[in-house]
N, C-alpha and C positions, 0 to 999 in steps of 0.2 A: 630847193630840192637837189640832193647830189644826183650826180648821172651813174651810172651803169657803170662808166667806167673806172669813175671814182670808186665806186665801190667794192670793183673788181681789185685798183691797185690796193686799198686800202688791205682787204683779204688777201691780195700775194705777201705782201708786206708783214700782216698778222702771221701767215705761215711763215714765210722764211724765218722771221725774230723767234719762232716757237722750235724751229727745225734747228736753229742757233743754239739755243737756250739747251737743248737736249745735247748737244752735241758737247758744248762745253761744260755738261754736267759729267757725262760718259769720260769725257778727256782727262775729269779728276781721276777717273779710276786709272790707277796706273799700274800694271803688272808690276808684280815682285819678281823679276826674273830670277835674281839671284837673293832666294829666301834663307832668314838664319835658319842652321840645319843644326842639332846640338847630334854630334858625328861620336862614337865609340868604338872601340875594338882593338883586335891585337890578329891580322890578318895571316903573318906568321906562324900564329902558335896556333890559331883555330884550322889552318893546312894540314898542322900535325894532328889534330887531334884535340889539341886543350880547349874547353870552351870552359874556362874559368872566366869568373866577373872580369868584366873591363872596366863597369858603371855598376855603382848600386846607386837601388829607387831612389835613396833620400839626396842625391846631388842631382836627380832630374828634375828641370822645371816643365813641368805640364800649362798649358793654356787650355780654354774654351775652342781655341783654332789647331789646337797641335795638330798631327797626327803621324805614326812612326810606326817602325817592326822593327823585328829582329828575333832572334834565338835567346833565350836566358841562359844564364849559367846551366852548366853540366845540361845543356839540352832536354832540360825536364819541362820547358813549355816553349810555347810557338806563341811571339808577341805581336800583336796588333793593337794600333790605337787609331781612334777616329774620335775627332771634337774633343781632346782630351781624355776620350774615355778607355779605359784598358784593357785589352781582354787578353788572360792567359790561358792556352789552349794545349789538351793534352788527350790521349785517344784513352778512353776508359774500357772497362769491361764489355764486349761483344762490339756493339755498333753506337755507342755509347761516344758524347765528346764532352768534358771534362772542362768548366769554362771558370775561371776566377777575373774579378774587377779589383780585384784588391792588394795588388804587389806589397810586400812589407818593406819596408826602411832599409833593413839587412841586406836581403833579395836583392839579385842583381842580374845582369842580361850578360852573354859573351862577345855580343853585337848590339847595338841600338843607334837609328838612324831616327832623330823625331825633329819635324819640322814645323815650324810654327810662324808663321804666316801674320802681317798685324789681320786681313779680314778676308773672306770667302765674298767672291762675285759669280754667279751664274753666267755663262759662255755660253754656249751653243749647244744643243743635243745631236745627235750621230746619228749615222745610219745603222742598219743590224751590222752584224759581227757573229764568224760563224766559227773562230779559232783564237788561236792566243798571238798568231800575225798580222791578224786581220788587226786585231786591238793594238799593236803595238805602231800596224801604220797609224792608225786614228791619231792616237797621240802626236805621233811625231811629226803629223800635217797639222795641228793644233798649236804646236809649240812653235814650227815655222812660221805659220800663219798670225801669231803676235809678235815676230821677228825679237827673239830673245837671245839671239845668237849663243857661238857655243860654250860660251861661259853660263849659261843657262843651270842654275840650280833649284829647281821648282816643285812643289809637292800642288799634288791631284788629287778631286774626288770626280768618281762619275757613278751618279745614280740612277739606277734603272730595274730591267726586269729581265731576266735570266732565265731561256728555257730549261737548258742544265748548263751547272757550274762546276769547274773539276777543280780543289784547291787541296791544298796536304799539310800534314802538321808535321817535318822535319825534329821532330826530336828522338829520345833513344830509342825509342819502340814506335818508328814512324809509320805513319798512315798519310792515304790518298783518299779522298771524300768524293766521291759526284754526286749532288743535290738539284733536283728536279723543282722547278715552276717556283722558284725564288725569287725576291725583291733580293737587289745587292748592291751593298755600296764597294767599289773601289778605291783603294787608299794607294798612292803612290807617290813616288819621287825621281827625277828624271831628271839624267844630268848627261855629258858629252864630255866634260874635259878630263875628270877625274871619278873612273867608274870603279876603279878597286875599291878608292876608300868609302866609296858610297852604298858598295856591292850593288852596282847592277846586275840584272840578268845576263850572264854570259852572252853576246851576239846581239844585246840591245840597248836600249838607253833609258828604262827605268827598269824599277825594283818596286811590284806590288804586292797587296793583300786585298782581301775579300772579306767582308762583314755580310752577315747574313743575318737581319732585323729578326725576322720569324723566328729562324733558328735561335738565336743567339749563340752563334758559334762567327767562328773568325778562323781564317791562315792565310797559308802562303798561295797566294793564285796562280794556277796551273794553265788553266784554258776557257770558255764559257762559248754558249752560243746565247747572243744577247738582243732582241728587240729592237728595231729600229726607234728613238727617243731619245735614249740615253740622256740624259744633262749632264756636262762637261762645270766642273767648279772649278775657278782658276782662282791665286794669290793676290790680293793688291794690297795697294798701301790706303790707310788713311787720307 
């Protein structure tokens, strides 16, 4: 008959191997710190004014993991993608938002930053957030906290629930939106070394958008006050 305390070491022994086991499964997930970024534009000529194509549709390659924005040509939509999926956004008649999935071949952007990642890992969720500062520290204790230093080129989602959410559609007849008691996904890209060609946010280190599931509307994200939970999705490699 074993003793007590054989049976005891045997069960430390059974955990630690299992605590092992977990640890060098997690260890395969490797950040994609520096994710391919398929990058467009003409930063000069959109200063003056031109937002002619840089990119049309049919030389983008889309994934199931992409996700990217920008302006279209002649700022006739405000682009957003998440999972691959498109959405072009435009302010319609009265209170009206204008949503197409189907860019043409032709069709083309004056900006487009789309990031695609080989796979999406679930991270950590957040505490509330009562501003578009508040959001921008989360991130950027995120991105330190996987030590991705500042060659860091990384695209983000964070899903959660939005008391209200202030986001806008920058094109020629632009609008500002504030949506009330939404689910919302955040789509971003967040880099340190080279922010022009990325277009950050002036004074910060990513460039996001906002999908809005219910709605079915998307833009450029302004501000939000968000829920403590959030879930943080980060890049890895295979």
């Amino acid at each position: 008959m074993r003793s007590s305390s054989f049976n005891q070491l045997v069960s430390t022994s059974f955990l630690l191997l299992s605590i092992g086991a977990v640890t060098s499964v997690y260890a395969e997930d490797s950040y994609q710190c520096v994710t391919p970024v398929q990058s467009f534009s003409n930063a000069g000529a959109m200063a003056k004014g031109d937002f002619t194509a840089n990119i049309k549709w049919k030389e983008v390659t889309l994934k199931p993991t992409s996700l990217g924005f920008g302006p279209s040509e002649h700022h006739e939509y405000e682009i957003s993608i998440l999972d691959g999926k498109v959405y072009l956004t435009q302010p319609a008649t009265g209170d009206k938002v204008k949503v197409r999935h189907d860019p043409k071949p032709n069709e083309g952007a004056a900006m487009l930053q789309v990031a695609t990642p080989e796979a999406w890992v679930e991270y950590e969720s957040l505490g509330a957030m009562a501003n578009f500062d508040d959001y921008s520290l989360e991130i950027d204790q995120v991105i330190e906290d996987i030590e991705c230093g500042d060659a860091v080129l990384m695209p983000f989602k964070i899903k959660g629930h939005a008391t209200s959410v202030t986001w806008s559609m920058d094109t020629k007849e632009p609008r500002i939106v504030t949506s009330t008691d939404q689910e919302i996904v955040l789509v971003g890209l967040y880099n340190k070394s080279d922010k022009g060609r990325y277009f950050m946010v002036r004074g910060y280190n990513h460039h996001t958008h906002v999908i809005l599931p219910k709605l079915g509307q998307a833009g450029h994200f302004r501000t939000a006050v968000v829920d403590e939970g959030a879930m943080v999705y980060l890049p890895v490699k295979k």
